[in-house]
C-alpha positions in Angstrom: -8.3 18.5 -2.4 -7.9 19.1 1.3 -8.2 15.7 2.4 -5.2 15.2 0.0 -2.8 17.4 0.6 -4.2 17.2 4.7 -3.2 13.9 4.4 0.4 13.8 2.1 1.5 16.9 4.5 0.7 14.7 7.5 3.1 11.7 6.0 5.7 14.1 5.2 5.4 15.1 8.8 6.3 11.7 10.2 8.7 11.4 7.7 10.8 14.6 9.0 10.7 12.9 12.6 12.4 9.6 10.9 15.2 12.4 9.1 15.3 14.0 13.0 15.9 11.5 14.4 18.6 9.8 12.6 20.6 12.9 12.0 20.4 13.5 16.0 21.4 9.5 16.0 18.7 8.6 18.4 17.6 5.9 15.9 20.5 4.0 14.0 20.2 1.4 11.8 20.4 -1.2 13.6 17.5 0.6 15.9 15.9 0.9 12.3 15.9 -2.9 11.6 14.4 -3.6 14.8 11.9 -1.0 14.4 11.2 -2.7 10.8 10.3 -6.0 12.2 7.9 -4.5 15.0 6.2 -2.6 11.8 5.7 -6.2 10.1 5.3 -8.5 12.9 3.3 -6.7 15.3 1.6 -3.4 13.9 0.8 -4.1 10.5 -1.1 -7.2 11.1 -3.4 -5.3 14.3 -3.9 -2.9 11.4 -4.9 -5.3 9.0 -7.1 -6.8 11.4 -8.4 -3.9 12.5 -10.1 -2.6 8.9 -12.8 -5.8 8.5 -14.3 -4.6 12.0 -17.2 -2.9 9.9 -20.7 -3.7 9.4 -22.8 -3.1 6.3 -26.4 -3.8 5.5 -28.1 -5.4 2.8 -28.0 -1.7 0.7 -24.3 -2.0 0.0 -23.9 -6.1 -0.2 -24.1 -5.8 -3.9 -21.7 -2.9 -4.2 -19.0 -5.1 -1.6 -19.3 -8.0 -4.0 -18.8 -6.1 -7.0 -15.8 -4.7 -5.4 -14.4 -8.0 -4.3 -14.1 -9.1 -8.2 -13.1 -5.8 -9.0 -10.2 -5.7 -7.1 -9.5 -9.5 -8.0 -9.4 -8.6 -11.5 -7.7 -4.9 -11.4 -4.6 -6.8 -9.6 -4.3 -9.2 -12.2 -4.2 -6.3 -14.8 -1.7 -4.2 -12.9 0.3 -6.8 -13.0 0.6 -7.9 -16.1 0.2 -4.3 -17.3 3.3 -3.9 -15.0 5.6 -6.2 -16.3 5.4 -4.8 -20.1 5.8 -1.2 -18.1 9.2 -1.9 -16.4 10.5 -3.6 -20.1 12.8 -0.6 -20.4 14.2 -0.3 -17.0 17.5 -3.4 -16.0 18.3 -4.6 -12.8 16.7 -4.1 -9.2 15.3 -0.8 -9.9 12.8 -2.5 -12.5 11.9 -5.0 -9.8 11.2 -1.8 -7.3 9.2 -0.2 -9.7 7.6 -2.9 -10.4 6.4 -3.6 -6.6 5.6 0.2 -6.4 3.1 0.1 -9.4 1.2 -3.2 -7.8 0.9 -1.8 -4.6 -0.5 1.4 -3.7 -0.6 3.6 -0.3 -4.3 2.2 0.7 -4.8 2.7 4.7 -2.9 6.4 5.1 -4.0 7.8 2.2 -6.4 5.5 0.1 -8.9 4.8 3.1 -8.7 9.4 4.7 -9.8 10.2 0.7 -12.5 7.3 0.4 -14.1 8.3 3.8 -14.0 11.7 2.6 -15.8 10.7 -0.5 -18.2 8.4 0.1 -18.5 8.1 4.0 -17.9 4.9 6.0 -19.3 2.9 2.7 -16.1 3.9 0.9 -13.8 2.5 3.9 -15.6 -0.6 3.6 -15.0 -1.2 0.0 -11.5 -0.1 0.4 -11.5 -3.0 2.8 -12.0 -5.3 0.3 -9.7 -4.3 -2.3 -7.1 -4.1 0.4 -7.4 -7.6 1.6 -6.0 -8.2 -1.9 -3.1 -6.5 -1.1 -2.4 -8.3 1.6 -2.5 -11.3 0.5 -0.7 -10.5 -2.5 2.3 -8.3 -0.9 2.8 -11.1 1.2 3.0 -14.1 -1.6 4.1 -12.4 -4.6 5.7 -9.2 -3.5 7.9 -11.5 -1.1 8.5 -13.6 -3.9 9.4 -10.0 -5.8 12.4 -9.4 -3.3 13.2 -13.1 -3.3 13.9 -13.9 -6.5 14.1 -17.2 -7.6 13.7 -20.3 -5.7 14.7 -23.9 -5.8 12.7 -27.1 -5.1 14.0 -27.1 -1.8 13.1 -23.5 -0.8 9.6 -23.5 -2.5 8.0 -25.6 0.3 9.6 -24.0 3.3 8.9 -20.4 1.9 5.1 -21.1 1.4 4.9 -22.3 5.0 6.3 -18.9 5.9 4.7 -17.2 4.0 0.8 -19.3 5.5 1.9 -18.5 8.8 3.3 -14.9 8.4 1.4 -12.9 10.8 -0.4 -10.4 8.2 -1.9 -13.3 6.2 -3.5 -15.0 9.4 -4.5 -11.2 10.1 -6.6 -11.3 6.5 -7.8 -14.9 7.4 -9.0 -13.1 11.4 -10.6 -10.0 9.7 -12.2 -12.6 6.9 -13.8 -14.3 9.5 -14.7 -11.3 11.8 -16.4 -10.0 8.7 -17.9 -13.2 7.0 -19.8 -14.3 10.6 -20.5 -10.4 11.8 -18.4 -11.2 14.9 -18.9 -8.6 17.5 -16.0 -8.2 19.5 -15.5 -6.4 23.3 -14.8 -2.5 22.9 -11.6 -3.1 25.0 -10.5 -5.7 22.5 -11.7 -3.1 19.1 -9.9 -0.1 20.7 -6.7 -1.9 21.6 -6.6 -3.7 18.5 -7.2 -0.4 16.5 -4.4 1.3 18.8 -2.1 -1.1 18.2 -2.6 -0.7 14.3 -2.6 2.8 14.4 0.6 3.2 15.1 1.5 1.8 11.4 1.6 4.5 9.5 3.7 6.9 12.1 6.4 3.9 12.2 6.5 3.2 8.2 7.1 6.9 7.6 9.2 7.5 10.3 11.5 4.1 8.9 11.4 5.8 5.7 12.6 8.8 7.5 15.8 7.4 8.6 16.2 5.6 5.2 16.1 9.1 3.6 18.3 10.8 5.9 21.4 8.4 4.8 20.1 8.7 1.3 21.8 11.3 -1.7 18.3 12.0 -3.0 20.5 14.5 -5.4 21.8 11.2 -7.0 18.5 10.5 -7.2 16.9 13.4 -9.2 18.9 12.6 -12.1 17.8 9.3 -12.9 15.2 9.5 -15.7 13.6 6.0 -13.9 12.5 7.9 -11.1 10.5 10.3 -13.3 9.2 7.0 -15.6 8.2 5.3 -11.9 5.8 9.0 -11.2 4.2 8.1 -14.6 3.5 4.5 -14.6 2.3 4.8 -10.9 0.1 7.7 -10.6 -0.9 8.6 -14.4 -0.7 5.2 -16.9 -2.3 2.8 -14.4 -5.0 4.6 -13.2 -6.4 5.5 -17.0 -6.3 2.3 -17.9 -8.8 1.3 -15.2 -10.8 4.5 -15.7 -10.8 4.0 -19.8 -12.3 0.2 -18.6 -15.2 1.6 -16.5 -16.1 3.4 -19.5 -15.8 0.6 -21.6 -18.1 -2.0 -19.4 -20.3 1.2 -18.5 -20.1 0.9 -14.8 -20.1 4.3 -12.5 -20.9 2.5 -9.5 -18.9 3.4 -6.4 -17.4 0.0 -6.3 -15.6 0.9 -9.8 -14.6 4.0 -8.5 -13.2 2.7 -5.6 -11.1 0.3 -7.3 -9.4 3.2 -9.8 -9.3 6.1 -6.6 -7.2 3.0 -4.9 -4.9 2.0 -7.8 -4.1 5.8 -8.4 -2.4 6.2 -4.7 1.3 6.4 -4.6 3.7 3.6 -3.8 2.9 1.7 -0.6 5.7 2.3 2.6 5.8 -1.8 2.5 8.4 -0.5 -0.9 11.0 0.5 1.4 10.2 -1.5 4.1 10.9 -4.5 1.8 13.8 -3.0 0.1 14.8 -2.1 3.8 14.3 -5.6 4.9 16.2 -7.2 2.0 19.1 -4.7 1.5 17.5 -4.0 -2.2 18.2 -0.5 -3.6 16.5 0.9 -0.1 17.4 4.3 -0.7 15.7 4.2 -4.5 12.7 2.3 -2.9 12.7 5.4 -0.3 12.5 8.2 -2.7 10.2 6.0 -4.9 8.1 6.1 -2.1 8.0 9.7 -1.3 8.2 11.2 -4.4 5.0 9.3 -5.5 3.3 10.1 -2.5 4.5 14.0 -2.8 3.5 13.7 -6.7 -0.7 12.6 -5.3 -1.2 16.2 -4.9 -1.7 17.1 -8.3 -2.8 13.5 -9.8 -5.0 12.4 -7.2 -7.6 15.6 -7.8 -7.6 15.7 -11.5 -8.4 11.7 -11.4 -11.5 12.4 -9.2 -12.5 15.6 -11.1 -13.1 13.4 -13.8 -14.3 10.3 -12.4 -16.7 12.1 -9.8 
């Protein structure tokens, strides 16, 4: 419970500085776009990088495997489950919603409970289920905020998408994990750096998103409220209601349902920032889920644990 709220406080903290420093107009939002593309071109992918620099023995090699299917399969499901979810909500909000149920907060909230869990073991099977997300928030959540495409724009968007710097990150940390690479300390701290500074920059963008935002507005809309659900209640019993069913209580399972119950991921409002689509709803999406963990997050892992 401590690591939780520890954690949710700290995010709301870096969000504050974003709402600071907007109102006090030291970042505009123009400053914001720029700051947007330094998130996904440049921090994001040293982060992504930077969580396959692990090691683990022959102990846990059963557990990592059983996590990579997991996660392979619990994406398909959230998907799917995610499309007959959204049914009753029309236009770009059920697209948002939709992107916030598939992809969950993994590295600043997922990865601080897991090592508070189950050690260094946990952040290496939260690892694997994020290299999922990686790939996947850069094919189909792209795709998400893309709509359709034509013939023509099919091939040149999956070029982009094969050389958009977090894929070749997953493809780096893939094979720094698969050969047990050992890199020079300089290069592991400064790549670690580097990536660190992801979270402080997502929240603060989401920050300045807020601060121009009429969250009021907001409040009133009964999809927000559906969103909380779907996200932090109805996707994360159906996964636990399947480890029942198969009779698994391993802590590859468990890491694959603690993962899926995190709230919305900050690449929801960057996207929606990035693509002028409903950015402000995105935003409050965002926070409210992450603000709404503090209750879900323990009850889940009182009753899985």
């Amino acid at each position: 419970m401590f690591t939780i709220i520890e954690s949710v406080l700290s995010l709301f903290i870096m969000i504050l500085v974003g709402v600071y420093a907007s109102k006090k107009k030291i970042i505009t939002s123009e400053i914001n776009k720029s700051l947007t593309n330094i998130l996904i071109q440049i921090a994001l992918p040293f982060m992504i990088v930077s969580s396959f620099i692990f090691t683990y023995n022959d102990t846990i090699k059963n557990n990592v495997i059983k996590t990579f299917y997991y996660s392979f399969v619990a994406y398909i499901i959230i998907i799917v489950v995610s499309v007959i979810l959204v049914l009753p909500i029309k236009g770009n909000k059920k697209m948002i919603i939709h992107f916030a149920n598939i992809f969950p907060n993994t590295g600043y909230i997922g990865f601080p409970i897991l090592n508070a869990i189950y050690g260094s073991e946990g952040v290496i099977y939260g690892s694997i289920f994020n290299m999922f997300f990686v790939i996947l928030v850069w094919t189909y959540g792209i795709l998400l905020f893309k709509g359709n495409l034509n013939k023509e724009d099919i091939k040149y968007e999956i070029k982009k998408i094969l050389f958009n710097p977090s894929l070749i990150a997953v493809f780096i940390g893939i094979i720094i994990m698969v050969f047990n690479i050992k890199l020079p300390n300089a290069i592991i701290n400064s790549i670690q750096s580097i990536g660190n500074t992801t979270g402080p920059l997502s929240m603060i963008i989401i920050g300045v998103i807020l601060s121009n935002s009429q969250i009021k507005n907001y409040l009133k809309d009964w999809t927000v409220y559906y969103g909380l659900i779907t996200k932090l209640v109805i996707i994360p019993a159906i996964f636990y209601f399947i480890s029942i069913l198969i009779g698994d209580t391993s802590k590859a399972i468990n890491t694959v349902i603690i993962m899926t119950a995190m709230p919305a991921s900050a690449m929801t409002s960057i996207f929606a920032e990035s693509f002028n689509i409903e950015k402000e709803y995105a935003a409050v999406i965002v926070s409210l889920t992450t603000l709404g963990t503090i209750i879900t997050v323990p009850t889940l892992l009182k009753i899985i644990l």
